[in-house]
C-alpha positions in Angstrom: 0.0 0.0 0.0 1.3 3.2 -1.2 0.6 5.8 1.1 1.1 10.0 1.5 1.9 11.2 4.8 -1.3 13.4 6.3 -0.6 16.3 8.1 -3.3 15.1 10.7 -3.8 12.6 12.3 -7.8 12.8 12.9 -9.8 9.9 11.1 -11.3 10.6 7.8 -14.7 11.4 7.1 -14.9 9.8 3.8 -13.0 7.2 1.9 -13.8 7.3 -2.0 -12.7 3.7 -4.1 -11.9 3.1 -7.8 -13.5 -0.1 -8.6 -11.7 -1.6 -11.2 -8.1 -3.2 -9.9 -9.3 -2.2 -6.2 -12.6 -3.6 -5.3 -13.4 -5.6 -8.5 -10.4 -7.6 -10.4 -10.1 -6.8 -14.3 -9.2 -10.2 -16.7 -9.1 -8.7 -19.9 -8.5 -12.5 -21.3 -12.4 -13.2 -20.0 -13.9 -10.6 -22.4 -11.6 -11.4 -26.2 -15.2 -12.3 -27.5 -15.3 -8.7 -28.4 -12.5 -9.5 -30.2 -13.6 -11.2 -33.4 -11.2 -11.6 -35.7 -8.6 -9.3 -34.5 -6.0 -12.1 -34.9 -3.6 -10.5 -32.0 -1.4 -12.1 -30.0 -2.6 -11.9 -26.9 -6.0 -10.4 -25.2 -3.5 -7.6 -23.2 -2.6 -6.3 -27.0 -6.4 -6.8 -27.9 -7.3 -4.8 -24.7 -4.5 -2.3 -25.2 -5.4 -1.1 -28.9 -9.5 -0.9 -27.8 -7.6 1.6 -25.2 -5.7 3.4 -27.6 -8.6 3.8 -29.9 -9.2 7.5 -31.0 -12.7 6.8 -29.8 -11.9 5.5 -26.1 -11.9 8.5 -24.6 -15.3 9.7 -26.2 -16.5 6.3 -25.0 -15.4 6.8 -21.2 -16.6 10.5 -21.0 -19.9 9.3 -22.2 -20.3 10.8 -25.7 -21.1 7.8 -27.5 -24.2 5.7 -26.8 -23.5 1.8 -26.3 -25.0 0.8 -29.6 -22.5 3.2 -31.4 -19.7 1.8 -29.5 -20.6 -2.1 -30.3 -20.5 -0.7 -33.8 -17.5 0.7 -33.5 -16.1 -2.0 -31.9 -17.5 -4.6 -34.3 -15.9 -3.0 -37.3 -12.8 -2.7 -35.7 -12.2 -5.6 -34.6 -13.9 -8.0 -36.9 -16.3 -8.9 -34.3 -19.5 -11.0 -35.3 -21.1 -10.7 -32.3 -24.8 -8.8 -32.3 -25.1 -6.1 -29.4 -26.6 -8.1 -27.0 -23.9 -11.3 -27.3 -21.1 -8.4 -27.2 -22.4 -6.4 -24.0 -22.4 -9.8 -22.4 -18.8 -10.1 -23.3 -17.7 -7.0 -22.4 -18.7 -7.4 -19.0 -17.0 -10.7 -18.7 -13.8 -8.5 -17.9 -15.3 -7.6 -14.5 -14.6 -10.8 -12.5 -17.7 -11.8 -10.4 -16.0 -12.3 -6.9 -15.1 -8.7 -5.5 -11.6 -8.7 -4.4 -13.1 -6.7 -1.3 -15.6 -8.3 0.8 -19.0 -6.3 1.6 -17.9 -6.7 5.4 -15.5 -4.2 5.1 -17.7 -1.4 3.3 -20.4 -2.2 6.0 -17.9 -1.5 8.8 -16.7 2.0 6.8 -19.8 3.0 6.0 -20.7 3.0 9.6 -17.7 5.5 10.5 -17.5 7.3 7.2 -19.1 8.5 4.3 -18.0 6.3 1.0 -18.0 7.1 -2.4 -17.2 5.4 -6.0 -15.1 7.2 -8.6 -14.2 5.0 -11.5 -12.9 5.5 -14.9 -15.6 3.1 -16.7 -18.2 3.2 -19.4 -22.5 2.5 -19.7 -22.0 -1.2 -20.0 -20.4 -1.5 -17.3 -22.1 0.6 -15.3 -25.1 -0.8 -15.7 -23.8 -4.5 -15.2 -21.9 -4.0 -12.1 -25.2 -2.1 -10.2 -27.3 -4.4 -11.4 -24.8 -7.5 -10.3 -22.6 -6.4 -7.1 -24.2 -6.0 -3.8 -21.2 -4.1 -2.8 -23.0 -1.0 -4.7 -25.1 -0.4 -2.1 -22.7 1.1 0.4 -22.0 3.7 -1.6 -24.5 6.2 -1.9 -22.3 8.8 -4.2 -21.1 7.2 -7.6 -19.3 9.3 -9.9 -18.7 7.7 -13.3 -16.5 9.2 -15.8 -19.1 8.9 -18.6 -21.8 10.4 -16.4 -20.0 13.2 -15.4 -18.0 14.3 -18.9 -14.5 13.6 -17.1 -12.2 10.9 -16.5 -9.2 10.7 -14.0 -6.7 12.3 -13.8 -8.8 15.4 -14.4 -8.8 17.0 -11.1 -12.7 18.0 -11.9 -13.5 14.8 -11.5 -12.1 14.5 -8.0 -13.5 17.8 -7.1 -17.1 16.6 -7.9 -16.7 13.8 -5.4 -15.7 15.5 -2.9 -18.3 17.8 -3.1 -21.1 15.1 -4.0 -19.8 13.3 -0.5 -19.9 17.0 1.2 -16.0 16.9 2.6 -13.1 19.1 2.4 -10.7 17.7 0.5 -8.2 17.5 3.6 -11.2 14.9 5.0 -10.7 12.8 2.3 -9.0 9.3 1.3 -8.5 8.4 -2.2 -7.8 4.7 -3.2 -6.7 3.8 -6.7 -4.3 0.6 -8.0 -2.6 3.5 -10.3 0.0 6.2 -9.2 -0.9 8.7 -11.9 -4.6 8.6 -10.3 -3.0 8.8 -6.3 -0.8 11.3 -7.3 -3.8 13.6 -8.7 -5.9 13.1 -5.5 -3.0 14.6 -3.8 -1.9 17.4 -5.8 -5.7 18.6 -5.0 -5.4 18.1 -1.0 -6.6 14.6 -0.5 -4.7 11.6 1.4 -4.2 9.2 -1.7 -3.6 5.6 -1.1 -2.6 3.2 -3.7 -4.0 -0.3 -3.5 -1.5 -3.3 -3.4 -3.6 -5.8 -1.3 -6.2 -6.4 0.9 -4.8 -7.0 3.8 -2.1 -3.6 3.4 -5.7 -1.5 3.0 -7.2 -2.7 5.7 -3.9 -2.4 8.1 -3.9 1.5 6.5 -7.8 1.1 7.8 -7.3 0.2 11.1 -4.2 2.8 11.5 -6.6 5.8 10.7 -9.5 4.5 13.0 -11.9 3.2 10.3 -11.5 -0.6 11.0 -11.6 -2.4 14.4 -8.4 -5.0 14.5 -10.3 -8.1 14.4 -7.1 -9.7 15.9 -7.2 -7.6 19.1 
């Protein structure tokens, strides 16, 4: 767990998650259906050239519907599948079993206010409320392609904070990539970067948000 020092040492009032990489693991291999007839290596070059796509960030910031996308997508890539077959695939790259139990958001949300803010796209919206009972501690969700930004655009982080009703100062940030940590910080917040389980929830119990379950 990668962690930047906080000038106090009160508890937070609000801890606000990625999802992908932190609470819910990404496989891109689960999800090459999208991938028709691509004929690439591997489903990390398959997953890195959807990324790179001059469309990707239109996609993320919510500009293009889903049915545009699978279009897109379809032409791209080769990809035979009709929209409903795709969507289905598309999801698969969320794996089902959270890598964070709903224990641990119950026990948070009872000393804390939580939020979501996640880099992610109408599909996968819509699958992962519809699927993860996790969702239901978090009472602010802000989703790049709801909100017209994506991390590391310090809007984005600013609309969080506000939408969870905390100074910044108040605020963790957890994220499995430095470039997101680092932009929590640079506006005030305590940024944490996600290694593990178990590392969060020692950082947890260190600022008072998680009994010791050992004690």
């Amino acid at each position: 767990m990668g962690t930047t020092d906080s000038p106090s040492a009160k508890t937070p009032k609000a801890v606000i998650f990625d999802i992908g990489g932190v609470i819910v693991r990404v496989n891109v291999a689960r999800a090459m259906g999208v991938a028709g007839g691509a004929g690439m290596s591997s489903p990390e070059r398959v997953w890195s050239a959807i990324e790179a796509d001059p469309l990707w960030k239109d996609w993320q910031e919510g500009r293009i519907e889903p049915r545009e996308w699978h279009r897109h997508l379809s032409q791209k890539l080769g990809s035979p599948l009709d929209f409903e077959a795709f969507c289905e695939s598309w999801n698969r790259v969320l794996e089902p079993v959270p890598i964070i139990g709903d224990e641990v958001f119950r026990e948070l949300g009872a000393r804390c206010r939580l939020a979501l803010l996640s880099n992610t796209d109408p599909i996968h919206v819509a699958y992962m409320e519809k699927n993860f009972s996790f969702m239901r501690y978090f009472p602010v969700r802000i989703y790049s392609c709801r909100v017209g930004a994506r991390k590391p655009q310090p809007e984005i982080y600013r609309l969080a904070l506000a939408r969870t009703g905390v100074a910044a100062g108040e605020a963790v940030y957890i994220d499995d990539l430095e470039e997101n940590v680092r932009a929590a910080n640079e506006i005030g917040m305590l940024g944490w970067r996600f290694t593990g389980l178990p590392e969060l929830e020692t950082e947890f119990r260190r600022v008072g948000l998680l009994t010791d379950r050992t004690a």
